[in-house]
Structures are given as C-alpha cells and as structure tokens.
C-alpha positions in Angstrom: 106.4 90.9 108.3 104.9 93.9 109.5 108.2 95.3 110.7 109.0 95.4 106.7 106.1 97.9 106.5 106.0 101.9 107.0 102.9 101.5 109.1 102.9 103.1 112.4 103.2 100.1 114.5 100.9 101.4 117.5 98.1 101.1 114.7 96.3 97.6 114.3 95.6 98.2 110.3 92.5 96.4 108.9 92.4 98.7 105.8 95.2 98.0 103.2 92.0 97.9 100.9 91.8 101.4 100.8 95.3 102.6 99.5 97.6 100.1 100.4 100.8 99.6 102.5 104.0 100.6 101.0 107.3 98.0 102.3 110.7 99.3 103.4 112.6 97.8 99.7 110.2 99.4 97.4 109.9 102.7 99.1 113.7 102.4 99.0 113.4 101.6 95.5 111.3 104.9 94.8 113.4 107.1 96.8 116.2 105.9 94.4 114.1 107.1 91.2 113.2 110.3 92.8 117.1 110.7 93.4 118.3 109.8 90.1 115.7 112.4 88.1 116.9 115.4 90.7 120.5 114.7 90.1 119.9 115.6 85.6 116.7 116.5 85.7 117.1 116.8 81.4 118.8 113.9 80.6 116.1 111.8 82.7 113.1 113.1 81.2 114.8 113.8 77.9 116.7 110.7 77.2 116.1 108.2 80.1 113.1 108.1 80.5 111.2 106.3 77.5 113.9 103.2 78.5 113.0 103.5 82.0 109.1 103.0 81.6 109.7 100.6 79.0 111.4 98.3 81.8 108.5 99.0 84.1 105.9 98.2 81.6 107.6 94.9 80.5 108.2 93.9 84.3 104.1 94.4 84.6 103.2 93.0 81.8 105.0 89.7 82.5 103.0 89.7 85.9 99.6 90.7 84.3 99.9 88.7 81.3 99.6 91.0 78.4 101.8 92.3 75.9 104.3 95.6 77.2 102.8 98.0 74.8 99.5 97.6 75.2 99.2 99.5 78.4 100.5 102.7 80.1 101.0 103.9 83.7 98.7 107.1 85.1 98.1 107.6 88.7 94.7 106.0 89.8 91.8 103.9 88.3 89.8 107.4 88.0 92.2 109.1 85.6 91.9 106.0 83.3 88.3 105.6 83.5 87.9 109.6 82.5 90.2 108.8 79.4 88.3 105.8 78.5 84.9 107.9 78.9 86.3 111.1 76.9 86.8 108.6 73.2 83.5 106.9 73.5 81.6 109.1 71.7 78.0 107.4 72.4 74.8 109.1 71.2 72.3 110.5 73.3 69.9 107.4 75.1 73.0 105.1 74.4 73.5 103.0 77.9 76.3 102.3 79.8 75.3 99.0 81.9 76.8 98.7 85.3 75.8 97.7 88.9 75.1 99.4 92.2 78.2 98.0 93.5 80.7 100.4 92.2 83.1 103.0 93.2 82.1 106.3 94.1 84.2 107.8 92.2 83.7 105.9 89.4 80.0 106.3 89.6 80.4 110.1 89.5 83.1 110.1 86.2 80.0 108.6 84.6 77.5 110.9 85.7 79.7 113.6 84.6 80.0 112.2 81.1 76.2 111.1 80.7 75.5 114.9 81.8 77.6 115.9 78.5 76.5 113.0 76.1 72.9 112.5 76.9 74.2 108.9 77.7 72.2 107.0 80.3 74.0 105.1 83.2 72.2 102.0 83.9 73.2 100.8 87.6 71.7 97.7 87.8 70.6 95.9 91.2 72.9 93.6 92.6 70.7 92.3 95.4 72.9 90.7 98.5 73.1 88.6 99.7 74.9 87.0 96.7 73.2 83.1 96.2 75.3 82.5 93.2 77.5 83.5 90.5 74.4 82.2 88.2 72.1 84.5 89.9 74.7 87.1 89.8 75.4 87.3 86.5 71.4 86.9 85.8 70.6 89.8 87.8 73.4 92.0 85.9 71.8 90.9 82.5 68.4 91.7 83.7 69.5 95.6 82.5 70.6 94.7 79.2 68.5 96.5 76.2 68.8 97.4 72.9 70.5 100.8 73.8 73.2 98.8 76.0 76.7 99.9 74.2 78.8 100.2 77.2 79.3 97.0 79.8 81.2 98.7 83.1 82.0 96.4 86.2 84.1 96.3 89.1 86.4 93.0 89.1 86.7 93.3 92.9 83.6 96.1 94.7 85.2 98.4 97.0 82.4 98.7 99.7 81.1 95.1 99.5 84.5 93.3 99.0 82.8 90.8 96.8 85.0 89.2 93.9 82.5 89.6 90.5 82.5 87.4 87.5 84.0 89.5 84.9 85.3 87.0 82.6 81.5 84.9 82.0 80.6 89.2 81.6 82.8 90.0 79.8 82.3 86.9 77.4 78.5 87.3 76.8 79.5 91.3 76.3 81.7 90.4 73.4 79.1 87.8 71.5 76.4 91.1 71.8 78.9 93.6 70.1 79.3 95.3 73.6 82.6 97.5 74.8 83.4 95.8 77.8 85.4 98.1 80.4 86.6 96.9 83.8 87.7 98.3 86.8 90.5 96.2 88.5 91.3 98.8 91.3 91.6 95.4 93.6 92.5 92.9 91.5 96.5 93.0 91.0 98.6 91.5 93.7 95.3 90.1 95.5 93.7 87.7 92.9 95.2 85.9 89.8 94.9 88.4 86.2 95.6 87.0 82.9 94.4 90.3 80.8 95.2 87.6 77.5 92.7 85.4 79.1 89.9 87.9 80.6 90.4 90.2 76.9 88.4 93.2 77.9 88.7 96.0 75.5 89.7 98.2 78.6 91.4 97.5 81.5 92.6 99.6 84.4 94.1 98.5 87.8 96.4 99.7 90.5 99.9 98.9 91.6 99.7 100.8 95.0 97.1 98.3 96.4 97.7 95.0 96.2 100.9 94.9 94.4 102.5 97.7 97.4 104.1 100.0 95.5 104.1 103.6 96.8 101.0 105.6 96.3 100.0 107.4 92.7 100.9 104.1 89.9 98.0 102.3 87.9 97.7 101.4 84.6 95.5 101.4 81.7 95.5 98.5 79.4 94.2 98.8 76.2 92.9 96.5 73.4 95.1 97.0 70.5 91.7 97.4 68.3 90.8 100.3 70.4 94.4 102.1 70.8 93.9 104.6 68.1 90.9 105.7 68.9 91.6 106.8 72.3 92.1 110.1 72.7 94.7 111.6 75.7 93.3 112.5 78.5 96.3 115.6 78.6 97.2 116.9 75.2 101.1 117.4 75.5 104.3 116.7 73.7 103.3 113.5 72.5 101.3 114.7 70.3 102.2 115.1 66.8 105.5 114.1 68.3 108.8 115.4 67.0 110.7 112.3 67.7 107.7 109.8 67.6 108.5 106.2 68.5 106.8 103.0 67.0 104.3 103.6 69.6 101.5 106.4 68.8 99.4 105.0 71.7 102.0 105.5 73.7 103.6 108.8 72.9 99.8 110.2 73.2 99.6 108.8 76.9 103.3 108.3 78.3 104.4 112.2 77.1 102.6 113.8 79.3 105.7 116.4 80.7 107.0 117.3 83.7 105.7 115.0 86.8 107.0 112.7 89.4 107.0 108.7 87.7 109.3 107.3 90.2 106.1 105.3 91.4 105.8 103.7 88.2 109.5 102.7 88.2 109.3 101.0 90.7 106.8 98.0 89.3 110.3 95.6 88.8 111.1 96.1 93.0 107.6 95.3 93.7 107.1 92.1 91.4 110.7 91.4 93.1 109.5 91.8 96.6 106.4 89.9 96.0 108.4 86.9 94.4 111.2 87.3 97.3 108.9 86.9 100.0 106.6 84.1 98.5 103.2 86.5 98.5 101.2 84.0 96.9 101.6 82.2 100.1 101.0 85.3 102.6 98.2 86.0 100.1 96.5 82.6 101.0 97.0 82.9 104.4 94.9 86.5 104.5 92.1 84.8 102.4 92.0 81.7 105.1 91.7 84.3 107.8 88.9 86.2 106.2 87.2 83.0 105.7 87.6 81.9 108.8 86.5 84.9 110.3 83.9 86.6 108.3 81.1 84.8 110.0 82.4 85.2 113.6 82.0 89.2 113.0 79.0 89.2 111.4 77.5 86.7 114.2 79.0 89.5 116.5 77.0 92.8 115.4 73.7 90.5 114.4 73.7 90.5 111.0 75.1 87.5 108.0 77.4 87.4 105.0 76.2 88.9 102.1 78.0 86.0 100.0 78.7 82.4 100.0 81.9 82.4 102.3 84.3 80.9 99.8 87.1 82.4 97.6 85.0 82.3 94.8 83.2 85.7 96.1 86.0 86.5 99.1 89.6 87.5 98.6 91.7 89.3 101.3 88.6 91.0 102.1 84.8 91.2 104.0 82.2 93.7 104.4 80.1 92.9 107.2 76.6 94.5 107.3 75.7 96.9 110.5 73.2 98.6 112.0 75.2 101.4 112.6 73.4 104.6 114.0 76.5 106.8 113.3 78.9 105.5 111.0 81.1 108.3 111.0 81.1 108.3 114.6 81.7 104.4 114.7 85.0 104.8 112.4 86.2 107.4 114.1 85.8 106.2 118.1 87.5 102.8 116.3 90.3 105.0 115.5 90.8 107.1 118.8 90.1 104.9 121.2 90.9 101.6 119.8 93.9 102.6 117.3 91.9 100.4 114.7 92.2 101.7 110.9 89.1 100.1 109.5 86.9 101.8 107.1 83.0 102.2 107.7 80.8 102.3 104.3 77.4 103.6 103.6 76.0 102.7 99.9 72.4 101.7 98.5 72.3 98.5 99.9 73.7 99.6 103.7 76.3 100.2 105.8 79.5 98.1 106.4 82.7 97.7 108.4 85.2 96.6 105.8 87.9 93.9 107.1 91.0 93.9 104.3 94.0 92.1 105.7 97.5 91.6 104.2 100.6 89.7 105.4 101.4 92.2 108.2 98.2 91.2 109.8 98.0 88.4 112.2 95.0 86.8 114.0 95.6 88.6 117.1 94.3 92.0 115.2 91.1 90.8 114.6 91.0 89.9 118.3 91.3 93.8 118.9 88.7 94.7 116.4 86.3 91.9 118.0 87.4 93.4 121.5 85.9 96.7 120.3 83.0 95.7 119.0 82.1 93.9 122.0 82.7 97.0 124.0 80.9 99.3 122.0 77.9 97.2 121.8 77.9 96.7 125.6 78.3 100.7 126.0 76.2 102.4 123.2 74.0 102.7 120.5 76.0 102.8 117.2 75.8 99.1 116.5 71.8 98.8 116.8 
C-alpha cells in the first residue's frame, strides 16, 4: 500500500495525523483539475465551476451524511472556525465552554475574538488519564454557568489523540439552548460521521487528513437555522450576487474569486479510492495496531495510557506521555538520525510522542520507533 503513496519511502511515517498522506490516483485526480482550469481559465470559473463543486459537495455529503447544500469547502478547520466566530455576536461576559484539549490554533482564533467581544473562553480541565466517558463528560459540565452560550469541542484532540463524546455533548447543549460548534479536524475518513445523526449547529472537518485528498480542502457544515446568519468570512462576488442561485448561503461562501479549488474537486476520487481499496478494513487494521501497541510504548519510556485502551477513546492514533527534557531536540534527533516522522507535543497537561498510523504503515515501523527509543534512552537524557 505504501507504494500508492507520495511519501518518501526512505521515511518510516508515524505522522499522517498531522496533514495527511496524499495517494498516487487522487493527486492524479487534482493535477487533472489544476489542468482543466489553466486550459479556459474563464469558462471554468465563469461557467464550470458552480457544477463542478456541486458534484464535490454531493459526493461528500453522501459520505458525511448530510444534505449537499448545507456545507461548503474552504481550506482548513481554522478558516471555518474564524467565520463561525465573526457571526456570533456574544455580549461582553458571554462564555464560550471548551476544554484544555484543543487545537492551538483553534485556541488562539478564540482568544482573538474574546479580545474583540469581551467574551470569555472557558477551557475547562480535562484531567487524564481519562476513567470514563461518564467522568468525561462530568468534568466538561463542571464549567457550565449561566453565562455559557457557546459549547466548542474537539471530536478527535490533536495532541492527546483521544476520541471525545460529542454527540451525549452536543445533546445536553441543545436541551440548555446552547450553540454547539465542533471541530472534526480528525474525524472524516478515520471514524464513522453521521452529521444528520450528531446535528451540531456547526460543523467543520478536513478532507486532506483522513479522507487523503491533497492538502488545502475542508468543509464547513452548517445548520440550515443558522445559514443566514452567517456572515462570509471574505466579502466578494457573491455578495449581492448578480446571477444569484437558490443558494444565498452558498453564493456568500463558495464566490470567493480567483483561487486554486482543484483540492475540493477532488472529494468524488477520494471517496472512490477509499471505497476501491476497502479503507474501512485498512482503517481497522491501524486501530488494532494502536491498540495493540499503545501500552508496549508507554511501558517503554515509563509512563501509562492516558485512556482506557479501547476504540471507544483510541482511533488510528496514541499519545504517549514522556519525560522528555528536550522535546524539540527529541523530534528532531528522531528525524535525522532515525528517519522517523513523529510529532513531539507540549500542552497543559505534558509532553507527548504522537503515534498516527494509516494503511501504508506496517508493524515493522513501530519496531524502528521502539528501536529508537531504546537507543536513546540507553544514550541520553531526553527521555527522563
């Protein structure tokens, strides 16, 4: 499988988590896009276009389980988020409920906006390790006040790889009166999503992940209650459209002029792939190898699980917890002298070496990572 992959092959590649992995076919598949907007330029953006993201969208939304025009594409999870925040209009002392379990990134489009509003962004504890979902989801409700207008959560945490219950969340959220908005970075492609089902009023995930499309193609789904009240993140021709289609929620977000969507297009190649090649299965077989090995690693560098090892909190990937005295050093002596791509974490509640596996990645690459880690705990420091 691997050999169906642009990876450098020389690279054992424990990371997909962090942007993905991009096959042969769909890159193929993008490269045709890119080719077909550079040969009419015009009639592609003019005339072609509108169809061509229409059969994207209704591709995804088959696979995601939602309704084609309830969504649009953008690049990442950070551009939707910073739409989303931009039409919430909260008062000042308002509170946006969350955990300290989210993306950086995220965490800073929040700031940014709380800075403007005089919103408050409540990151509440998540202590690990997890006991339960129970104890999960009554640690998270432990920040609920009366000011609580805004529920925010991670489906899948970067950092800490650990699978949250958004759906019991986002259930109790809706009975309070609460906007519920969830980030799905992780979730598409590496763990069932039935957006019909799990009915958040906002919903953003990526394509480039999981689901191994090229880099740059997300979406944001939105709840048709909330579609006219969100504002575009870029004001451009969509606006006040000339030619509007049935669609203002779309016209406002899919108009957005002259850029490269070839990344988008190419959600029908990758659902193909992934049907083709019987991912559901190669999926399974990464989660039985994280299982399988999640203790063995973090018996290795002294340290535990921070979950219950089960697929109820674990999907394709584990964070195991170090000791690390450099981390930056750690990651980057894995990466020159090992040829290991493996991220190394630092948030409130540690530091972590992130496994993330996919169907290029076979048992024997988590024999070189435990190699490693032998060696540099015999040698040095860095691992306590």
């Amino acid at each position: 499988m691997k050999s169906q992959f642009l990876l450098d092959s020389e690279i054992t590649y424990l990371n997909h988590g962090s942007f993905g992995a991009c096959p042969k076919p769909i890159f193929e598949n993008y490269q045709y896009w890119q080719l077909e907007l550079e040969k009419q330029p015009v009639q592609f953006l003019t005339k072609h276009l509108s169809g061509h993201l229409q059969n994207a969208r209704q591709a995804l939304a088959a696979y995601i389980n939602c309704d084609a025009d309830d969504f649009f594409f953008l690049s990442n999870p950070t551009q939707a988020i910073n739409t989303v925040m931009r039409s919430l209009k909260l008062a000042p002392g308002d509170e946006i409920l969350t955990t300290n379990h989210e993306y950086g990134a995220m965490d800073r489009t929040w700031h940014f906006y709380c800075e403007k509003s005089g919103a408050k962004y409540i990151r509440q504890n998540i202590s690990l390790p997890i006991q339960s979902t129970e104890s999960l989801i009554e640690q998270f409700w432990k920040g609920y006040t009366t000011r609580t207008k805004v529920i925010f959560l991670n489906q899948i945490s970067s950092a800490t790889a650990l699978i949250f219950p958004v759906k019991e969340i986002i259930d109790k959220a809706k009975s309070l009166g609460l906007i519920t908005i969830i980030d799905g970075a992780h979730v598409p492609g590496h763990i069932d999503l039935n957006l019909k089902e799990l009915d958040p009023d906002f919903y953003t995930g990526t394509l480039h992940k999981w689901m191994l499309t090229p880099k740059g193609s997300s979406f944001l789904y939105v709840k048709k209650t909330w579609q006219d009240k969100l504002d575009p993140l870029v004001v451009s021709w969509g606006y006040l459209s000339d030619t509007p289609s049935k669609s203002r929620f779309l016209d406002y977000h899919e108009m957005q002029g002259t850029r490269d969507v070839a990344a988008f297009l190419t959600a029908p190649a990758a659902i193909g792939f992934l049907s083709e090649n019987n991912w559901s299965e190669k999926s399974t077989e990464a989660k039985q190898l994280i299982l399988e090995n999640y203790k063995k690693f973090c018996d290795l560098v002294g340290s535990a699980p921070i979950c219950p090892v089960t697929n109820e909190f674990l999907g394709q990937m584990c964070s195991i917890p170090i000791r690390a005295e450099k981390p930056l050093a750690l990651k980057e002596i894995l990466y020159e002298k090992y040829r290991i791509e493996i991220p190394v974490m630092k948030i409130d509640h540690g530091t972590f070496l992130r496994i993330s596996l996919n169907a290029y990645n076979a048992p024997d690459d988590l024999k070189v990572l435990q190699y490693a880690l032998k060696e540099i705990i015999r040698t040095t420091d860095w691992l306590g």
